[in-house]
VOGU-611739 format. One record per residue (C-alpha): y, x, z. Coordinates in nm, 3 decimals. Layout:
# residues N
SITE | c2 | c1 | c3
SITE | Y | X | Z
...
END
This chain:
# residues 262
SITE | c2 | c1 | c3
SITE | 7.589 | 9.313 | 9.201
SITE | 7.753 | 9.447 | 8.923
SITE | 7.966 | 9.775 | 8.931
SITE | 8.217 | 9.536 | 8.774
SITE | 8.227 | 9.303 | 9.052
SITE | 8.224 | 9.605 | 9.331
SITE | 8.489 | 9.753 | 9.125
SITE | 8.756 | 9.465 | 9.130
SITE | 8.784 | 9.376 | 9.519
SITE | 9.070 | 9.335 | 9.746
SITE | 9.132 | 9.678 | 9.780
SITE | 9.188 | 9.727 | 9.427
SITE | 9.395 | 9.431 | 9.410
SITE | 9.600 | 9.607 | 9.681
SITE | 9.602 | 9.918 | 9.516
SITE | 9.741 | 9.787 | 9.183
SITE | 10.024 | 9.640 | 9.324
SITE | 10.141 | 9.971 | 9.391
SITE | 9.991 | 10.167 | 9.112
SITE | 10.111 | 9.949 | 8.837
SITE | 10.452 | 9.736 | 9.020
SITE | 10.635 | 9.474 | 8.915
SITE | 10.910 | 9.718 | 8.711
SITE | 10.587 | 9.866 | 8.508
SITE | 10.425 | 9.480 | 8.478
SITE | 10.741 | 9.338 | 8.337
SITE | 10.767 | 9.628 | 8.136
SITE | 10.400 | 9.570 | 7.967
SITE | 10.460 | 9.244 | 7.931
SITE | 10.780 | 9.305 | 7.752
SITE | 10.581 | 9.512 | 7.533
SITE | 10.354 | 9.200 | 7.446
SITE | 10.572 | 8.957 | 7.397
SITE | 10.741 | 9.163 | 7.125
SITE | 10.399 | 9.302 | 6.987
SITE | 10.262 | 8.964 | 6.965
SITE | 10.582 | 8.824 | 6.848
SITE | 10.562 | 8.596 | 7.123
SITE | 10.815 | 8.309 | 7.029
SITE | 10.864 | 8.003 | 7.245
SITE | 10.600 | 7.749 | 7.150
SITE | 10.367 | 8.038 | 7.085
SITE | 10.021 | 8.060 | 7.273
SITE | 9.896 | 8.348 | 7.362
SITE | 9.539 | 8.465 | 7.565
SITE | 9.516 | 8.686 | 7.814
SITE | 9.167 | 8.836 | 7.789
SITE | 9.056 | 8.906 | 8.140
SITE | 9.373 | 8.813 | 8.334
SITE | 9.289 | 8.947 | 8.686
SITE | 9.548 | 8.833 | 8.910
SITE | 9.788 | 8.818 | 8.620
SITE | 9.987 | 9.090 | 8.668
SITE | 10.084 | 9.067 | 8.281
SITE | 10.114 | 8.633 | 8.332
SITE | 10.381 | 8.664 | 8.575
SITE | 10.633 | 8.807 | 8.331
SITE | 10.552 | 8.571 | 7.995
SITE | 10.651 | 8.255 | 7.975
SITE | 10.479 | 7.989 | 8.187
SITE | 10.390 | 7.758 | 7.872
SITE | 10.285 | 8.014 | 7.615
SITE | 10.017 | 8.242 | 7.788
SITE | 9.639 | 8.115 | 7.899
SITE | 9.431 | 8.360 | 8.114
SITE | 9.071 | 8.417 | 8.130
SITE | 8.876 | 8.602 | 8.408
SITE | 8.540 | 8.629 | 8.582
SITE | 8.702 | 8.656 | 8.887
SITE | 8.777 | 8.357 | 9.064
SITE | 8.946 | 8.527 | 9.384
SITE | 9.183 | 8.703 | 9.127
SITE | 9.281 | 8.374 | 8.962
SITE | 9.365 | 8.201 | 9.215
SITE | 9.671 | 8.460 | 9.235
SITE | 9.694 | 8.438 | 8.828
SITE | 9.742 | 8.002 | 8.815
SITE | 10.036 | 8.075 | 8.945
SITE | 10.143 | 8.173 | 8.609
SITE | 10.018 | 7.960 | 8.377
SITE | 9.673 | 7.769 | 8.292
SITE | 9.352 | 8.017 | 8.371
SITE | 8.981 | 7.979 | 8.270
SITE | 8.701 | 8.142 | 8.469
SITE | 8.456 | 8.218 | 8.191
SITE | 8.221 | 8.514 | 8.079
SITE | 8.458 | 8.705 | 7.778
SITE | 8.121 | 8.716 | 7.577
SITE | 8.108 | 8.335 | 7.544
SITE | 8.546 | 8.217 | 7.487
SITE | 8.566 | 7.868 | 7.553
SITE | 8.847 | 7.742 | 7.342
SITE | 8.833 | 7.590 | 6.976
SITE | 8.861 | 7.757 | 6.682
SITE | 9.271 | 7.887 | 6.573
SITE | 9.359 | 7.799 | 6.927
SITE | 9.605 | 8.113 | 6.968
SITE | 9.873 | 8.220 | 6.799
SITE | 9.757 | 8.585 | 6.917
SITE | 9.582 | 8.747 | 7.219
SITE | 9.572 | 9.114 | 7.457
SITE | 9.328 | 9.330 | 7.650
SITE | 9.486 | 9.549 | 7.862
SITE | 9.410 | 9.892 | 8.072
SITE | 9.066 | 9.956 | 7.910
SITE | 8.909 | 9.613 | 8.006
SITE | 8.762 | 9.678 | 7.608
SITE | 8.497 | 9.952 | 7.730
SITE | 8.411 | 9.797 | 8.065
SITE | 8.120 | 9.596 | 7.935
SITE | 7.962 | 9.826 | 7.633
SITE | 7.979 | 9.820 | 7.252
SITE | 7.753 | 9.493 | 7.196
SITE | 7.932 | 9.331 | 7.419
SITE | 8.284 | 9.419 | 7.314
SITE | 8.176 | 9.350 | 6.958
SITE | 8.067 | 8.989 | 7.018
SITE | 8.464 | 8.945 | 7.248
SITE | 8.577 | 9.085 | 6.904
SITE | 8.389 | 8.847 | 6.676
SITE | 8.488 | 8.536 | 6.939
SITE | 8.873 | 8.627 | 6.929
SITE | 8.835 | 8.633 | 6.561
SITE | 8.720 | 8.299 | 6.605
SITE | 9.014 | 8.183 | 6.814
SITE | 9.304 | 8.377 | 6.721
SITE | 9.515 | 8.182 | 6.408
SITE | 9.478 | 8.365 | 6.071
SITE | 9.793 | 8.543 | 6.067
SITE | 9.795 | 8.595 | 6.461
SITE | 9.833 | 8.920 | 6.628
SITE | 9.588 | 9.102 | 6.888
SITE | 9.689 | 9.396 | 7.106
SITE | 9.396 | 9.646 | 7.263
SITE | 9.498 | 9.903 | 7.527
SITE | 9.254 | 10.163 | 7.585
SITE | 9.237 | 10.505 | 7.726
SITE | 9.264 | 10.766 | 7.453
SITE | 8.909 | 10.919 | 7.386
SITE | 9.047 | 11.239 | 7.207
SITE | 9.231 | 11.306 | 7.476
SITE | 8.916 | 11.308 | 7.694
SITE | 8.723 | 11.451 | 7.493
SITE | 8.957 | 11.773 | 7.505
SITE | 8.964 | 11.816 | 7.879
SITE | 8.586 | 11.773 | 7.874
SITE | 8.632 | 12.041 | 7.586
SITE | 8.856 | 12.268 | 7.881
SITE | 8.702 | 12.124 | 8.184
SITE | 8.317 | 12.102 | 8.128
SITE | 8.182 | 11.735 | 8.157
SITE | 8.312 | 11.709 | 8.574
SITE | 8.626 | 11.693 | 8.648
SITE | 8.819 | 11.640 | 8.969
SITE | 9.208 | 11.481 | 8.977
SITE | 9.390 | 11.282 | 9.243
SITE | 9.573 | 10.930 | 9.181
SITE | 9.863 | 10.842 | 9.450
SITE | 9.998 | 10.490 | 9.450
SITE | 10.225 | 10.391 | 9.745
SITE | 9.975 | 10.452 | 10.103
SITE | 9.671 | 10.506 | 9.881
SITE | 9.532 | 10.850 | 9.793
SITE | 9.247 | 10.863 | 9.513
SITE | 9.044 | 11.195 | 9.460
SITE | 8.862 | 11.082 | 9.124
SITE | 8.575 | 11.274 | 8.986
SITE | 8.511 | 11.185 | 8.631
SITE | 8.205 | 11.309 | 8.467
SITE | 8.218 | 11.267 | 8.060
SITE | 7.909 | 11.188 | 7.823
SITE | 7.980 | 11.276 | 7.453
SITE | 7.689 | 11.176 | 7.286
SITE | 7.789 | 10.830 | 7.455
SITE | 8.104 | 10.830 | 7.477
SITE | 8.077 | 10.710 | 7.852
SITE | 8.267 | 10.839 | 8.117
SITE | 8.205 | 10.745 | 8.511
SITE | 8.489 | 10.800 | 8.746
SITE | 8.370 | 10.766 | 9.123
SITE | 8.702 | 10.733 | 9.321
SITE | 8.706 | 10.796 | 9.692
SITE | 8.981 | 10.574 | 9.850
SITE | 9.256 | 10.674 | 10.137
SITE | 9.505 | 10.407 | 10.254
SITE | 9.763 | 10.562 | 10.506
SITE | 9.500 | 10.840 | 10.599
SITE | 9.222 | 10.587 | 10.664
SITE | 8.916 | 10.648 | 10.429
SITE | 8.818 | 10.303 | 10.281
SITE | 8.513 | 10.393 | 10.077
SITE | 8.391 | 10.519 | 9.706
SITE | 8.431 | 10.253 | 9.431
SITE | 8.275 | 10.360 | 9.045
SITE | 8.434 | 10.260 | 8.736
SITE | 8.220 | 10.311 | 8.382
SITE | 8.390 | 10.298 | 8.030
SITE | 8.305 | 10.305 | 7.678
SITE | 8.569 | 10.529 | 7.466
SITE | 8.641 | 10.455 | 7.165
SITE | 8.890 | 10.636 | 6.876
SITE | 9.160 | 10.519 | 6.678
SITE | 8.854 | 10.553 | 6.419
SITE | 8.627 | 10.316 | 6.585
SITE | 8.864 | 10.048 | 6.684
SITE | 8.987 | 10.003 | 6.324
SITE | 8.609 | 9.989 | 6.181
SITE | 8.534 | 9.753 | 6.470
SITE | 8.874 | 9.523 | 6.387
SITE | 8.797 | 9.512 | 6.025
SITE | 8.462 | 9.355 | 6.073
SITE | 8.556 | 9.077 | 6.222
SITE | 8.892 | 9.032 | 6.018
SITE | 9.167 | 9.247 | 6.190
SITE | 9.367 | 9.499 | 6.029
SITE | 9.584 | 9.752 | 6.251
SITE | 9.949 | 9.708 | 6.173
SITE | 10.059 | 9.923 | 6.473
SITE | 9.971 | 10.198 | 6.729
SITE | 10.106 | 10.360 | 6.989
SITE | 10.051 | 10.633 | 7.189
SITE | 10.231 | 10.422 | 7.512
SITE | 10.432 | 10.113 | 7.645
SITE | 10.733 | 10.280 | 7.591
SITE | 10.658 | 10.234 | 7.204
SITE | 10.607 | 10.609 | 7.160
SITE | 10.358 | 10.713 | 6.835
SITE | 9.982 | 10.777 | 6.919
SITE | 9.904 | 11.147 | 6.929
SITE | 9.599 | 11.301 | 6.995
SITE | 9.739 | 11.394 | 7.384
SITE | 9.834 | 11.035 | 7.416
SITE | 9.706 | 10.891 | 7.737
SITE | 9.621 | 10.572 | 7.574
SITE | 9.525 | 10.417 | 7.201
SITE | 9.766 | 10.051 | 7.175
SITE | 9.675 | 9.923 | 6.879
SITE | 9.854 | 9.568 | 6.704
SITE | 9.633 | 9.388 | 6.449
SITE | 9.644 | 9.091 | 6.223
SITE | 9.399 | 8.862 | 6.177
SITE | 9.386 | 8.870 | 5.772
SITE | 9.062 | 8.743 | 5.754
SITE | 8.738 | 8.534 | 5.894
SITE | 8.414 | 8.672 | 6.017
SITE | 8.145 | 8.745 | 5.781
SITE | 7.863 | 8.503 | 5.818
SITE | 7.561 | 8.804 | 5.841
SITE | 7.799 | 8.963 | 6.172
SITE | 7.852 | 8.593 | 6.293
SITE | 7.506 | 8.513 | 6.248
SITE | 7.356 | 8.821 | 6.443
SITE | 7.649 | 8.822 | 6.730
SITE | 7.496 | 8.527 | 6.765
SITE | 7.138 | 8.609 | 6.792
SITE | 7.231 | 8.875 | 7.003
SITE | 7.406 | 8.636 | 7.243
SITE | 7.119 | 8.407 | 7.255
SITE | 6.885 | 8.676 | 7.350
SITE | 7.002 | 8.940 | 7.560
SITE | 6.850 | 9.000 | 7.924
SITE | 6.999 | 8.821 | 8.209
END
């Protein structure tokens, strides 16, 4: 089992619904909608829905979700129409969506191969002249507390009953940080889960969105639409698809698709 599959149980599930509420959903998803320039009649994909925290708040009609994670979407359906699919393999035709999101640093969770073929795919299915929205944690901002801190760090997370001593440990050359969070519910001790990103810089994400045919229109530093600074906690970046995929990138996403490892 994956560390993404022990990651995203019940208990995180549980956790979330504290940690990030309906006020600060609806909030997000406000965010989108204007972002995306969500208009009635517009479709839009939600790019690893979970239990559609971000669905609940859009309307019914005009959002699709995709997860792995079939216990999640069985929460998300409730919101509108949800796929469970692989992100590295979109089923959907080509100009299917009139734009699309990733939210709270799903791009990272699965490595820069990966999130460069998801990147080449919503290329594919995003109309030309559609919007995308990536929300990811800010690497400059890590990569000064690793700068203060060392590469191990220790901080604590409270969300409603639960209690979360984190300890992150920080890889520059990689750009991979681990975070192995102990978990207390109302005083109980519920176990160690381990999360593993991929950071990337305002930099990276606009080489990586130009590649495939994105340009960044707009970024933000937060949900509350304030500009990206280096102490930002996270990079939101809005970009328009101005352009198709170049045939040698399609071509060897491809090949790499075909032949990775199971």
């Amino acid at each position: 089992m994956s560390w993404v599959e022990q990651f995203f149980d019940d208990i995180y599930l549980d956790f979330m619904m504290h940690y990030r509420g309906e006020e600060v959903s609806r909030a997000e998803a406000l965010f989108i909608q204007r972002a995306l320039k969500a208009e009635p009649g517009v479709r839009v994909l939600d790019v690893a829905c979970g239990h559609g925290r971000h669905m609940a708040h859009l309307p019914r009609d005009g959002v699709v979700g995709i997860d792995i994670n079939i216990k999640y979407l069985k929460t998300a359906k409730r919101f509108g129409d949800v796929i469970q699919a692989d992100v590295r393999n979109l089923p959907f035709r080509r100009n299917a969506f009139h734009g699309a999101y990733i939210m709270h640093s799903t791009f990272g969770m699965f490595g820069e191969e990966v999130e460069m073929e998801l990147l080449t795919w919503l290329s594919g299915v995003v109309k030309p002249g559609g919007r995308l929205l990536i929300d990811v944690a800010n690497k400059e901002k890590i990569e000064d507390i690793y700068a203060s801190l060392g590469e191990v760090w220790n901080f604590w997370i409270s969300a409603g009953p639960y209690r979360v001593l984190s300890t992150a440990y920080y890889n520059p050359v990689t750009s991979r940080i681990r975070e192995t969070r102990h978990i207390y519910r109302a005083g109980q001790y519920l176990g160690e889960r381990v999360l593993e990103l991929t950071l990337y810089s305002l930099g990276e994400l606009r080489i990586m969105l130009s590649s495939v045919g994105f340009s960044i229109e707009e970024i933000y530093g937060d949900f509350n639409g304030e500009k990206y600074r280096r102490q930002s906690d996270r990079i939101i970046v809005v970009a328009v698809k101005t352009s198709g995929v170049s045939k040698t990138l399609k071509h060897a996403v491809e090949w790499a698709s075909e032949n990775r490892q199971i």
